[in-house]
C-alpha positions, 0 to 999 in steps of 0.5 A, a space after each residue: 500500500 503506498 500513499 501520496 502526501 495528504 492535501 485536505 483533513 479529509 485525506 488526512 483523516 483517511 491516514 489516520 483511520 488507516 494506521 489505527 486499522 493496522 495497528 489494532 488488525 497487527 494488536 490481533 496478531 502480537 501482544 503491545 509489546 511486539 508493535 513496533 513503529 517501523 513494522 507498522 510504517 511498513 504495513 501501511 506503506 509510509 516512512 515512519 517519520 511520515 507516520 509521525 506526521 499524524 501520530 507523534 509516537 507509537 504510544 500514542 497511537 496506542 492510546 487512541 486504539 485503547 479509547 475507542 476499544 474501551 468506549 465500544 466494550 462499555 457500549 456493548 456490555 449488557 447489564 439489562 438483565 440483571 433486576 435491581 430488585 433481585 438479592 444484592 448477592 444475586 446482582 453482584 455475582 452476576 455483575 461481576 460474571 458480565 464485566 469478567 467475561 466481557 473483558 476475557 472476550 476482549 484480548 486487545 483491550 485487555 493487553 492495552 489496559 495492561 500496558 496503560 500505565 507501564 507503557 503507553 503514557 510513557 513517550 507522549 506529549 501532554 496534550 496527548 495524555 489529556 486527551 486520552 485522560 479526558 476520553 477515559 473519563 467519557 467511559 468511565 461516565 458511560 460505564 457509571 451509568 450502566 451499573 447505577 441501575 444493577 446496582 442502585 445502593 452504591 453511591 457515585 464513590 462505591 461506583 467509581 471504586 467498582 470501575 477502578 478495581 476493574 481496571 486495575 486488575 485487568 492490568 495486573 491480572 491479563 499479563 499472568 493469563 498469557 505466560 511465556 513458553 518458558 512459564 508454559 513448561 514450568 506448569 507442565 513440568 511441576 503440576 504444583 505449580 501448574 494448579 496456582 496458574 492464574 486464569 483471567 476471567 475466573 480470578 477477576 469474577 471473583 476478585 470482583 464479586 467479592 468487592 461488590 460484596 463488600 461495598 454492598 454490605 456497607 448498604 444492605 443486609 446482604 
């Protein structure tokens, strides 16, 4: 694919949609850490520092991928069926199930909140983290919106908790599901240490569950 000079924001904006495809269709094939910007100028047929000209890092491109998969994984996680009226420790468990298994069937999402805050807020200007904060902060409002309604007890704090807690443990948890081969063989060789191999989406319904729980029971007689 090679590309001339773009002339017009249109011509502009089709670049930019173009290297936002690529990398996410290259995100599908390696994890964050083996995107590199020279492969990624060489998919899309540009020079790197021509890349550059719409995103000033690979980082940054990064960033925008990891908005627009967090937005559309909010739009389309699906809470409707849980009835507020039914027990706190029915709606938690099942509010945990959702976000849990909403996120595991989401591998690029995952390696890119994995990869937020170690990686990709580390080589960008601060007009680029403001805008990715302020993007965030968007989803985090829709995503509040989504769980008032499961959940009504908890107050805007309790919510704000339950996202964090989300996240976070999203990054800290998506790394140990994809171990290395080295890890692989280790689990093989020794079952002990196979049995405390971590698996994301059970640990994170869990570990979800149980802060639901606990901020319920602060509410209601559970």
């Amino acid at each position: 694919m090679e590309f001339q000079r773009a002339r017009n924001e249109t011509q502009r904006d089709e670049r930019r949609r173009t290297i936002l495809s690529m990398a996410w269709a290259m995100l599908e094939d390696m994890s964050v850490a083996d995107v590199s910007l020279n492969e990624l100028s060489r998919r899309v047929g540009l020079a790197k520092s021509n890349v550059l000209r719409y995103f000033e890092s690979r980082e940054a491109v990064l960033l925008e991928l990891l908005n627009g998969a967090l937005q559309a994984w909010i739009d389309d996680l699906d809470l409707s069926a849980i009835s507020p009226a039914s027990p706190p420790h029915e709606r938690a468990e099942a509010v945990a199930g959702a976000i849990a298994q909403s996120l595991a069937a989401r591998p690029v999402l995952c390696d890119l909140i994995s990869a937020q805050a170690s990686v990709l807020e580390r080589n960008v200007s601060t007009d680029t983290v403001l805008r990715h904060k302020r993007a965030v902060l968007v989803s985090v409002e829709a995503l509040s919106a989504k769980l008032r309604t499961p959940l009504p007890e908890l107050d805007e704090g309790d919510i704000y908790k339950i996202i964090a807690i989300a996240l976070l443990m999203t990054s800290g948890v998506w790394p140990h599901d994809r171990p290395t081969e080295a890890l692989l063989a280790a689990y093989t060789a020794d079952p002990e240490i196979g049995a405390h191999r971590m698996r994301f989406a059970p640990f994170m319904q869990e570990a979800l569950a149980l802060t639901l729980f606990g901020l319920l029971a602060g509410r209601v007689t559970i």
